[in-house]
Short mmCIF file of the C-alpha atoms (twelve columns), coordinates in Angstrom:
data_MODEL
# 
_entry.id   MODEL 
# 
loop_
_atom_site.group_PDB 
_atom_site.id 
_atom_site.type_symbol 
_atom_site.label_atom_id 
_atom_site.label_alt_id 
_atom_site.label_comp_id 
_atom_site.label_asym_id 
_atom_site.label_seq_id 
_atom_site.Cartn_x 
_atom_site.Cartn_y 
_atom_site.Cartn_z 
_atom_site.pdbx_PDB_model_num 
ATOM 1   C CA . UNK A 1   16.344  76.782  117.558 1 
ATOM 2   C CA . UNK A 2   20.140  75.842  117.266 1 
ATOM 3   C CA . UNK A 3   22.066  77.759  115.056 1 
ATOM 4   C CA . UNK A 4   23.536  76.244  111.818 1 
ATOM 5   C CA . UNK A 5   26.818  74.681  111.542 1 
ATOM 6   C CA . UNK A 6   27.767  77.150  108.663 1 
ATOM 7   C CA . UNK A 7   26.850  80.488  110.674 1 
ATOM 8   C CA . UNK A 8   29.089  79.243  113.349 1 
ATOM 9   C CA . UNK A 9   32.252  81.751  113.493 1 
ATOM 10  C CA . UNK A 10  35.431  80.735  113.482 1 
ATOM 11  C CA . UNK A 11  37.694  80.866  117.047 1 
ATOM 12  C CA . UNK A 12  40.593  83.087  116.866 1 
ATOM 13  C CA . UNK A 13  43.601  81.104  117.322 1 
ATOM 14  C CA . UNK A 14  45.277  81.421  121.284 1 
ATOM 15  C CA . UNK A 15  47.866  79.752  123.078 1 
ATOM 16  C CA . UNK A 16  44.863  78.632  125.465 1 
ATOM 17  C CA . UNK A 17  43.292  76.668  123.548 1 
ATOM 18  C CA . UNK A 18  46.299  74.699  122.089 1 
ATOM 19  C CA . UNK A 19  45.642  71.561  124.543 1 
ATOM 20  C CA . UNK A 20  48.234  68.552  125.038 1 
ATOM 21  C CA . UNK A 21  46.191  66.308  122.509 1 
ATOM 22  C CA . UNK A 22  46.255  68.860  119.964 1 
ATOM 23  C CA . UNK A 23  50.697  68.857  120.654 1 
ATOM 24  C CA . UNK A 24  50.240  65.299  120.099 1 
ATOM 25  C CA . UNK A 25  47.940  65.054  117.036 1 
ATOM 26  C CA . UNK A 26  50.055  64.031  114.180 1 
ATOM 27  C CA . UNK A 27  50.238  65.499  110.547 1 
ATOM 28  C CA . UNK A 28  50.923  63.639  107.286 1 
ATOM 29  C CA . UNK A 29  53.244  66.108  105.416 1 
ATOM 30  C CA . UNK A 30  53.389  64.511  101.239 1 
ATOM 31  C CA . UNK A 31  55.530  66.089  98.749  1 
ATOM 32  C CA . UNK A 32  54.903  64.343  95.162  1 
ATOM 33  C CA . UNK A 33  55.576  64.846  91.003  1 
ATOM 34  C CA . UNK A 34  53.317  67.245  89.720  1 
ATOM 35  C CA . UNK A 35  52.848  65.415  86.742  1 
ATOM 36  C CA . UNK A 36  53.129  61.165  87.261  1 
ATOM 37  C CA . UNK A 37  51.851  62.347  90.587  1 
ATOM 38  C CA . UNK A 38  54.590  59.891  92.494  1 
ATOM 39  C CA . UNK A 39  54.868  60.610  95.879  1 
ATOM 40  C CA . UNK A 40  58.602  61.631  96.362  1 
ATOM 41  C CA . UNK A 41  58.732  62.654  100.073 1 
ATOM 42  C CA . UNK A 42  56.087  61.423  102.721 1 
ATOM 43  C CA . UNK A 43  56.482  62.141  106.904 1 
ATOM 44  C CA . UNK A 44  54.266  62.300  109.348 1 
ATOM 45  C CA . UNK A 45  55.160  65.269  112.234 1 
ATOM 46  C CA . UNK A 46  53.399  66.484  115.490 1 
ATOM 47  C CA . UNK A 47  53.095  70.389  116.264 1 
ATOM 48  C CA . UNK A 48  54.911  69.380  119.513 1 
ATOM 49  C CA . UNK A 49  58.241  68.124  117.709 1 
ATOM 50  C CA . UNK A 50  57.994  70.718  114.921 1 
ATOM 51  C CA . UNK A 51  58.180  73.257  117.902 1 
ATOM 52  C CA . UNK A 52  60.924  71.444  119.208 1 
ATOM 53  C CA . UNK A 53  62.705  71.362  115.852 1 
ATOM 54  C CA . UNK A 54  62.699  74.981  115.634 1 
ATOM 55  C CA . UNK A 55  64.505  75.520  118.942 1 
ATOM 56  C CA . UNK A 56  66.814  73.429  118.077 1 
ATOM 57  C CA . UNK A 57  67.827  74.968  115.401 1 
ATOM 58  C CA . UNK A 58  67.889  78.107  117.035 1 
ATOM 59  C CA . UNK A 59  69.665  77.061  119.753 1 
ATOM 60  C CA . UNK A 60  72.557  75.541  116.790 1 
ATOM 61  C CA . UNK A 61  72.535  78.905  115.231 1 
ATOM 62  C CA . UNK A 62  73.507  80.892  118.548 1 
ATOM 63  C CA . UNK A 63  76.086  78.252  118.741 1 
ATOM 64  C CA . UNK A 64  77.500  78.766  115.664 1 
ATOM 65  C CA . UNK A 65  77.391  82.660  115.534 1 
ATOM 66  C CA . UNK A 66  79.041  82.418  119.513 1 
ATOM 67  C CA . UNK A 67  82.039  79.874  118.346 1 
ATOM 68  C CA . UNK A 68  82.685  82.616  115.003 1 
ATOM 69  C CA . UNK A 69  82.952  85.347  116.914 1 
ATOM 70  C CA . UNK A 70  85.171  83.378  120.260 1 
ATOM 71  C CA . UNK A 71  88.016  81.215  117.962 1 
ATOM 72  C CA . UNK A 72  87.894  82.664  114.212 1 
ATOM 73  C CA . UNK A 73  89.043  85.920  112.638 1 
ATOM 74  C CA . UNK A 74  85.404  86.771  111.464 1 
ATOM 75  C CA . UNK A 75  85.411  88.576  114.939 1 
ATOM 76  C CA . UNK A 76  87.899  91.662  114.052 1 
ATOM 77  C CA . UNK A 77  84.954  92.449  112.002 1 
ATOM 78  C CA . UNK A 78  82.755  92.750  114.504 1 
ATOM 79  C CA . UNK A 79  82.537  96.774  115.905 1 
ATOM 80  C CA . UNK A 80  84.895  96.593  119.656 1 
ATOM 81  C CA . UNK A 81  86.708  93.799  118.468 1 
ATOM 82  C CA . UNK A 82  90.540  93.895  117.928 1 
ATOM 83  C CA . UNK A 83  93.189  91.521  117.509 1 
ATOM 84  C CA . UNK A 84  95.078  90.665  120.464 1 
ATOM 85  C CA . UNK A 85  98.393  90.822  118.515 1 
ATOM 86  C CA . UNK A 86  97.939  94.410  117.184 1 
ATOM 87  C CA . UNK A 87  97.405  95.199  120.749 1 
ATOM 88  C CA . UNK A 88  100.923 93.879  121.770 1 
ATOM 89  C CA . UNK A 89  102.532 95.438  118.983 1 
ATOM 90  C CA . UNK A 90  101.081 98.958  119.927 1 
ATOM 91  C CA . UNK A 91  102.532 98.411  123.180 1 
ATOM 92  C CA . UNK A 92  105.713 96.969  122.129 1 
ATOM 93  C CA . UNK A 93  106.624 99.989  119.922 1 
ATOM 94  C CA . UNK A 94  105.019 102.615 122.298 1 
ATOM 95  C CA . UNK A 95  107.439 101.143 125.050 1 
ATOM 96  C CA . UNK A 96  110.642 101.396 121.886 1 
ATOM 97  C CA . UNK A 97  109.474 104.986 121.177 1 
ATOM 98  C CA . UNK A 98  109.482 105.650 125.085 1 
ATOM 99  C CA . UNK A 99  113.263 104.347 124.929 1 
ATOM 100 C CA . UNK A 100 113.869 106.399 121.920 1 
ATOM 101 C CA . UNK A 101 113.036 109.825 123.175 1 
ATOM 102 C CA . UNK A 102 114.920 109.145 126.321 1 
ATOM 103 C CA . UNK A 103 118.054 107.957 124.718 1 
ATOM 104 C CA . UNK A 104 117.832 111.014 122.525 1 
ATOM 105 C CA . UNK A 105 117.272 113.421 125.319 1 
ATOM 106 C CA . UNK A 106 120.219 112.076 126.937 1 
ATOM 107 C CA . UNK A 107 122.204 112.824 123.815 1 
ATOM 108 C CA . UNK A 108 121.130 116.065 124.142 1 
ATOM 109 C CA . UNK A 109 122.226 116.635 127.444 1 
ATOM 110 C CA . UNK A 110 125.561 115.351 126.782 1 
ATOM 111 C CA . UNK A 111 126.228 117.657 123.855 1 
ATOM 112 C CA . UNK A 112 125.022 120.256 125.770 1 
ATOM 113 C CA . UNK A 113 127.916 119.628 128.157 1 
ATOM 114 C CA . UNK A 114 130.397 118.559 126.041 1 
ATOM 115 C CA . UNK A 115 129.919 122.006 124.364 1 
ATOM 116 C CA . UNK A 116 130.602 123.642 127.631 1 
ATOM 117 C CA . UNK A 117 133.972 122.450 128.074 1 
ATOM 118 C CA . UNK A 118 134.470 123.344 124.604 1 
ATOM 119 C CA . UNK A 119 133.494 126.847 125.579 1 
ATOM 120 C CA . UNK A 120 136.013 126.540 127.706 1 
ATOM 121 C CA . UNK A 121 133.596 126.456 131.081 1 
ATOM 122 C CA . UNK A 122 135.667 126.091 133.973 1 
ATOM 123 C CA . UNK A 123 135.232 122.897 135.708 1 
ATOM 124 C CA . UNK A 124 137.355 123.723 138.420 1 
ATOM 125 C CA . UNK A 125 135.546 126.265 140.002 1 
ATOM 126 C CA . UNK A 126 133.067 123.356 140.907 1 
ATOM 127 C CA . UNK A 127 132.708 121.821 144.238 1 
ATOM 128 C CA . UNK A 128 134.777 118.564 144.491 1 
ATOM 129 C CA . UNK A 129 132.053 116.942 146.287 1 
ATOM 130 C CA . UNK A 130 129.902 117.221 143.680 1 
ATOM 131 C CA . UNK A 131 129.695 114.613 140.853 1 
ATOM 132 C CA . UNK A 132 127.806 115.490 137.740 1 
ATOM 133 C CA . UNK A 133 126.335 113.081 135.586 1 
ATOM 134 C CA . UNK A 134 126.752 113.712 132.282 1 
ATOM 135 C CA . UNK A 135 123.372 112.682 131.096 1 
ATOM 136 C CA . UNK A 136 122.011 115.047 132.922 1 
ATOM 137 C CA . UNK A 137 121.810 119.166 133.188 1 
ATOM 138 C CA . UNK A 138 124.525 120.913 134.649 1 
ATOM 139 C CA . UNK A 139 122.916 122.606 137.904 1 
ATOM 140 C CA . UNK A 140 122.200 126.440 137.587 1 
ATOM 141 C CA . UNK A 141 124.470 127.225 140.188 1 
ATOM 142 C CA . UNK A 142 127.796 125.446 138.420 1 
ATOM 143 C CA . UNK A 143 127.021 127.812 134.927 1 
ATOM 144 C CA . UNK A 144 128.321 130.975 134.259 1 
ATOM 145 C CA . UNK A 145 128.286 133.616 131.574 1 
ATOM 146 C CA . UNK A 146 130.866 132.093 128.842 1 
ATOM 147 C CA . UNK A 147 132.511 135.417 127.260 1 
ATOM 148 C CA . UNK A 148 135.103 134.210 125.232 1 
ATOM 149 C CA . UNK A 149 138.095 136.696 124.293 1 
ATOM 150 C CA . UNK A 150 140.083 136.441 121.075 1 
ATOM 151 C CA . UNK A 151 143.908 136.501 121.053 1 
ATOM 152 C CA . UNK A 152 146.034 139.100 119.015 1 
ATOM 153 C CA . UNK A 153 147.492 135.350 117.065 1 
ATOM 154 C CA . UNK A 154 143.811 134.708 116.625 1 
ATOM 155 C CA . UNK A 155 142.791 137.977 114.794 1 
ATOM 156 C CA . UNK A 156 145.825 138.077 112.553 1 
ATOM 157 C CA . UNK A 157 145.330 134.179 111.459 1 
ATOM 158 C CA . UNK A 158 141.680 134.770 110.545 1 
ATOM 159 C CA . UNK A 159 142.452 137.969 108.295 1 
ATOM 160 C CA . UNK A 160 145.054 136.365 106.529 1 
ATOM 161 C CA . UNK A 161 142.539 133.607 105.875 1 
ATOM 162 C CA . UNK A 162 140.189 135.654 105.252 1 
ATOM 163 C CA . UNK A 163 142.067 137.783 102.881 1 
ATOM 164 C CA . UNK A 164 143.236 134.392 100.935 1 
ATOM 165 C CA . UNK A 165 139.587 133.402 100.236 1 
ATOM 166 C CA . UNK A 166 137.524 136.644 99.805  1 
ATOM 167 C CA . UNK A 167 138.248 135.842 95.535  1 
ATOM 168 C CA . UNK A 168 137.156 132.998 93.274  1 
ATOM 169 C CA . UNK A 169 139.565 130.211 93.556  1 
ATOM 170 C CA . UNK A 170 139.482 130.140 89.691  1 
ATOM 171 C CA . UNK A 171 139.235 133.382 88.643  1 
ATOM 172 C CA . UNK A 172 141.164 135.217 86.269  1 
ATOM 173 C CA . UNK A 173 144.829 135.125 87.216  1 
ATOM 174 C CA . UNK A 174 144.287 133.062 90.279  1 
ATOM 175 C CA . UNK A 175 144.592 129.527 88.856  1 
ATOM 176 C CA . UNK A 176 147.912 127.933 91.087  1 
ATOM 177 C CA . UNK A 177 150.756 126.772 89.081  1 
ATOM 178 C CA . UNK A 178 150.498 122.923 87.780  1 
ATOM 179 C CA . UNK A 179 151.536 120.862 91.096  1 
ATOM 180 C CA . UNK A 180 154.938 119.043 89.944  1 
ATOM 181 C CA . UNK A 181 154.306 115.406 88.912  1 
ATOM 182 C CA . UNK A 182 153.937 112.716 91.307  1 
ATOM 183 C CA . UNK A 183 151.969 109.947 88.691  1 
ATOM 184 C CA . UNK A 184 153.653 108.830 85.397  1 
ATOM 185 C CA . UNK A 185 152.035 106.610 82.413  1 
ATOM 186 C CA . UNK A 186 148.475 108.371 82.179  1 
ATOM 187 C CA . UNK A 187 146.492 106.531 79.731  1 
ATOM 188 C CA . UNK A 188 145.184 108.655 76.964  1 
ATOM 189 C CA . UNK A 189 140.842 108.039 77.625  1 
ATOM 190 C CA . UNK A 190 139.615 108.283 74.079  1 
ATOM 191 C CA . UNK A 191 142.040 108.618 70.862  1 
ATOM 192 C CA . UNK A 192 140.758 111.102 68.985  1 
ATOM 193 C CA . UNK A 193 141.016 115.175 68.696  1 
ATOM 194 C CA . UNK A 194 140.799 117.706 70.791  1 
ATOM 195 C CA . UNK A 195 138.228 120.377 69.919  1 
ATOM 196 C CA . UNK A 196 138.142 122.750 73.299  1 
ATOM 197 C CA . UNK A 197 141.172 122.586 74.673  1 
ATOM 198 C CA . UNK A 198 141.797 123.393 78.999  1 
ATOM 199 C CA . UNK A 199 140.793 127.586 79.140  1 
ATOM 200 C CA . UNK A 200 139.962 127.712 82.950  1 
ATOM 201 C CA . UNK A 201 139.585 131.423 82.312  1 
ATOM 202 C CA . UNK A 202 136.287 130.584 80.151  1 
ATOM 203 C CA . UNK A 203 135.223 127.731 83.065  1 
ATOM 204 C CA . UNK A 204 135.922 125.129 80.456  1 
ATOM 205 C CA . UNK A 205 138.240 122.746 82.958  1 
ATOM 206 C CA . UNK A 206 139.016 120.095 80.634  1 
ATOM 207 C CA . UNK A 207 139.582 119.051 77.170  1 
ATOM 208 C CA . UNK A 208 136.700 117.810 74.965  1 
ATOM 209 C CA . UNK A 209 137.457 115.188 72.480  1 
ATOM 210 C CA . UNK A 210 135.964 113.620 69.556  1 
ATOM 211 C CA . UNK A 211 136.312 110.420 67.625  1 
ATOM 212 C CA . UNK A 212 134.126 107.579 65.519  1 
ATOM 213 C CA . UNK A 213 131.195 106.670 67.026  1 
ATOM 214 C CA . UNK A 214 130.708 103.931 69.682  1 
ATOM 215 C CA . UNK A 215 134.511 103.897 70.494  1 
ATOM 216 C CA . UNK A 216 135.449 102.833 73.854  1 
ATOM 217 C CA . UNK A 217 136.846 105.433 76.619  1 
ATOM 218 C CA . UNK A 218 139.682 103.942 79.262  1 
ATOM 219 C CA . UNK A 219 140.299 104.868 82.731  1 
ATOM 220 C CA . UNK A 220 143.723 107.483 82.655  1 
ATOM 221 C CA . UNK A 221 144.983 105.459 85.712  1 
ATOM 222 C CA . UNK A 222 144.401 103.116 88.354  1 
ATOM 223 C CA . UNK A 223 141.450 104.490 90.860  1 
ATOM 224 C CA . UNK A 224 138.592 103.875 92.428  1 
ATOM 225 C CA . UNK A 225 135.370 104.523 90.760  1 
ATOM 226 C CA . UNK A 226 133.399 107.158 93.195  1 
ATOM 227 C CA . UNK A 227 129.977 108.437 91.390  1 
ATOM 228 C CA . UNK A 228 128.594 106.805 88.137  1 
ATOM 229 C CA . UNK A 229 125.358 108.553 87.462  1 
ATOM 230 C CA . UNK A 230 123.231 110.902 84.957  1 
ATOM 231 C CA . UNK A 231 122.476 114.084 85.142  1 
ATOM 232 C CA . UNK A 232 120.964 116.777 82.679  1 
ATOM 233 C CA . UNK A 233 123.906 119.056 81.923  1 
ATOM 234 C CA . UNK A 234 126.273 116.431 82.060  1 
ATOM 235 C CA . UNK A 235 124.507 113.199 80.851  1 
ATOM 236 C CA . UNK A 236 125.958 110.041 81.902  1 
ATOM 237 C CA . UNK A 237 129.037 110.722 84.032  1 
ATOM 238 C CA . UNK A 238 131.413 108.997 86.006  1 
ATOM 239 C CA . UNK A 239 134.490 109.879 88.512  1 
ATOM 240 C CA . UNK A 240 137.671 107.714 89.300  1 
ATOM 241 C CA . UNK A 241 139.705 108.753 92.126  1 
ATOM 242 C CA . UNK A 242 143.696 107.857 91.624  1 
ATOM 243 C CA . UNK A 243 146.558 107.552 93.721  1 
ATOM 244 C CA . UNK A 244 148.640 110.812 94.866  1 
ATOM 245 C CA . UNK A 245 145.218 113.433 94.836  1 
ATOM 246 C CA . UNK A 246 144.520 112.541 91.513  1 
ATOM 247 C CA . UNK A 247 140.686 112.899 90.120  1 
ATOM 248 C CA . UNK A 248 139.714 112.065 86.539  1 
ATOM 249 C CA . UNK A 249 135.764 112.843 85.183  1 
ATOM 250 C CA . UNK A 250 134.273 111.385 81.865  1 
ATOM 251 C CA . UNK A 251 131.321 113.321 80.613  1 
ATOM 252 C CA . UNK A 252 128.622 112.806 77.926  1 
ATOM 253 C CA . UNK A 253 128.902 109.180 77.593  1 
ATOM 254 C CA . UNK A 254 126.464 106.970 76.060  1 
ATOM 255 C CA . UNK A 255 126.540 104.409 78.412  1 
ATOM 256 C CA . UNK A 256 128.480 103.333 81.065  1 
ATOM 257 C CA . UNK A 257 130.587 100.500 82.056  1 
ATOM 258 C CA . UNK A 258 131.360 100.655 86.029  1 
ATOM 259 C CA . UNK A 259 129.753 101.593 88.859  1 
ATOM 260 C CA . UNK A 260 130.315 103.539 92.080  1 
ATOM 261 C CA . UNK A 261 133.024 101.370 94.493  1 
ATOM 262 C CA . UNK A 262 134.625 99.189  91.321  1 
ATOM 263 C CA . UNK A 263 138.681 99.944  91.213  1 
ATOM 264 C CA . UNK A 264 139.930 100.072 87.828  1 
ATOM 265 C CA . UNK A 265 142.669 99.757  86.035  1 
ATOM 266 C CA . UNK A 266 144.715 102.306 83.806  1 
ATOM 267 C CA . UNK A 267 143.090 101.662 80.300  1 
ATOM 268 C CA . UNK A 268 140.702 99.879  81.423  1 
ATOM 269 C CA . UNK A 269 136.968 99.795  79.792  1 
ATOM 270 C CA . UNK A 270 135.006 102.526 81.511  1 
ATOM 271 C CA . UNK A 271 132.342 104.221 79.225  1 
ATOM 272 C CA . UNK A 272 131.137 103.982 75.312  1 
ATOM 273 C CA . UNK A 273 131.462 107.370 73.496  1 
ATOM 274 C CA . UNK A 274 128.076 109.377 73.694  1 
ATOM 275 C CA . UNK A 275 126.106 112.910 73.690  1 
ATOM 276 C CA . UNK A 276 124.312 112.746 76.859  1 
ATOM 277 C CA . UNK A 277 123.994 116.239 78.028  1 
ATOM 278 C CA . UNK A 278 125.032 117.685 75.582  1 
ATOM 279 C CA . UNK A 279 123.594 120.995 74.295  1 
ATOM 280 C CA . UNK A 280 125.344 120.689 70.590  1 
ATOM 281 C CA . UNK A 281 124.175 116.938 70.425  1 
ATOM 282 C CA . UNK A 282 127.825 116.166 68.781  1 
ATOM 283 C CA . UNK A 283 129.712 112.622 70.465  1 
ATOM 284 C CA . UNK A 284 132.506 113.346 72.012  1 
ATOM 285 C CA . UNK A 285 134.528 112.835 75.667  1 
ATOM 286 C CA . UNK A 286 134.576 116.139 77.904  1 
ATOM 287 C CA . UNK A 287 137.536 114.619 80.476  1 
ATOM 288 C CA . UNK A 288 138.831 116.566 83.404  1 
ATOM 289 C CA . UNK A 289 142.097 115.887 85.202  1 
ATOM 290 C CA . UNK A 290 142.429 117.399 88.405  1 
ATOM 291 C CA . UNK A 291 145.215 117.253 91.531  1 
ATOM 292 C CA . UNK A 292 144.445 117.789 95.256  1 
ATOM 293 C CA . UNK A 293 141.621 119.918 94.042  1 
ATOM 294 C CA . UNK A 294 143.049 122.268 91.348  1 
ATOM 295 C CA . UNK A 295 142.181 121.946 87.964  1 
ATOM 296 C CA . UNK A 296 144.893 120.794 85.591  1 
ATOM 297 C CA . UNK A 297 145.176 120.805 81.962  1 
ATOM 298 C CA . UNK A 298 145.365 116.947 80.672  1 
ATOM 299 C CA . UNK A 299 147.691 117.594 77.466  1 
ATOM 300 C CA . UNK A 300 150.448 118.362 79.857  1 
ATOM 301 C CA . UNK A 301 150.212 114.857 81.238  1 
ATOM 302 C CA . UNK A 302 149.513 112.681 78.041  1 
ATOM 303 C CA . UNK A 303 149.970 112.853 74.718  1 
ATOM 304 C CA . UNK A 304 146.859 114.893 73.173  1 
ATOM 305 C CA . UNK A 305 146.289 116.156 69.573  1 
ATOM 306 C CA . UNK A 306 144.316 119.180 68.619  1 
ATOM 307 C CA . UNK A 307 141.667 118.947 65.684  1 
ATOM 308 C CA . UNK A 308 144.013 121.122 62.874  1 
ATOM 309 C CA . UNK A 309 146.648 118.283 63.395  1 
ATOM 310 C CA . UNK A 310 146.820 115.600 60.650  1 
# 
């Protein structure tokens, strides 16, 4: 007796049994409104091209990921990628560098020499057939032991120098004598009165002068500006250098009016009358005059009144 069509088991699916005719045997795929129930999308598709569909695509994707990594800049992203151009650049500057240390090695070598003859090394004890290059070494065998010997003129020069300098240039009793007068017609910087007057005994190199607020303070003389800045003990400050050695400083200003390089002109507009700096917080000009170095006292040059002084 046969067995019933119902207790018949099911055959597990293999590539074996997937025959040409079953490749071929076409499927109705529908796709329609849930609710008017209007078919909206309606093909009919093999196994055999849906297989062939899928390669396809596959075969489009390997494409695609093969051109992004080949001609686009996704691939620097990708781990033993690099750019091509940040390779030439590494070599480009390792080959400058290269360049670098050898150009500084010979600079080395020819301040090596040229202190030598400095020295005072003897270049005529040297074969004549040799020729040295001076980017390079001196050979061991054309160096001796330098021993230099000083001269009874030499000795006496450096104590006398010596004995000049071993003392503060500005201490007490060692201020020079106020260098005779070379520029005339010095522009008085800020009219006002003077409240510290020039006591280079105390340190105090200059004359400190007050007046109404926000008044204007003019360049002495003719110069060239050469610092304009701000610093904490001095607030905003600013340095003209004149003809004939002169130097002129204006200190404490509120704001300034040049900067470093600009050439003035003798009463010209340089500052506006400030505190900056300043430990007393009171406005006023602290203005140094000074001649080939030395410290001189600015009422000697123009006309200056003390604070008692109606």
């Amino acid at each position: 007796m046969s067995e019933a069509p119902q207790d018949r088991k099911p055959r597990k699916f293999s590539l074996r049994n997937i025959s040409l005719r079953k490749l071929n045997h076409k499927y109705d795929f529908l796709m329609s409104h849930d609710e008017t129930g209007r078919p909206m999308l309606n093909f009919r598709l093999n196994l055999l091209n849906l297989i062939l569909v899928i390669l396809g695509l596959a075969l489009l994707l390997v494409v695609v990921t093969c051109y992004i990594i080949a001609f686009t800049p996704l691939r620097e992203y990708i781990p033993g990628y690099t750019d091509t151009q940040l390779n030439r650049e590494v070599y480009e500057l390792t080959l400058r560098t290269d360049s670098l240390s050898r150009e500084m090695e010979k600079k080395d070598i020819y301040f090596q020499n040229l202190k030598r003859i400095v020295e005072g090394y003897d270049f005529a004890a040297d074969s004549a057939q040799v020729s040295y290059n001076i980017y390079e070494p001196l050979p061991l065998g054309a160096t001796d032991t330098i021993r230099l010997h000083k001269s009874r003129q030499d000795s006496i020069l450096r104590a006398e120098y010596e004995a000049q300098n071993q003392f503060d240039l500005y201490g007490e009793g060692l201020v020079p004598a106020r260098p005779a007068l070379t520029v005339k017609n010095f522009f008085v910087p800020l009219m006002g009165k003077v409240t510290n007057g020039f006591n280079p005994d105390a340190s105090h190199y200059g004359v400190d002068i007050i007046s109404d607020g926000n008044q204007i303070i003019n360049a002495t003389f003719e110069g060239t500006v050469v610092f304009s800045s701000w610093s904490m003990d001095n607030g905003y400050c600013l340095g003209i250098q004149h003809p004939d050695g002169y130097f002129s400083t204006y200190k404490h200003n509120a704001t300034l009016l040049k900067r470093e390089g600009d050439y003035v002109k003798a009463g010209e507009a340089i500052a506006i009358l400030g505190e900056s700096g300043d430990s007393e917080q009171t406005e006023h000009l602290h203005f140094e005059l000074w001649h080939n170095g030395i410290p001189v006292n600015p009422a000697e040059y123009m006309t200056l009144y003390p604070l008692n002084q109606n």
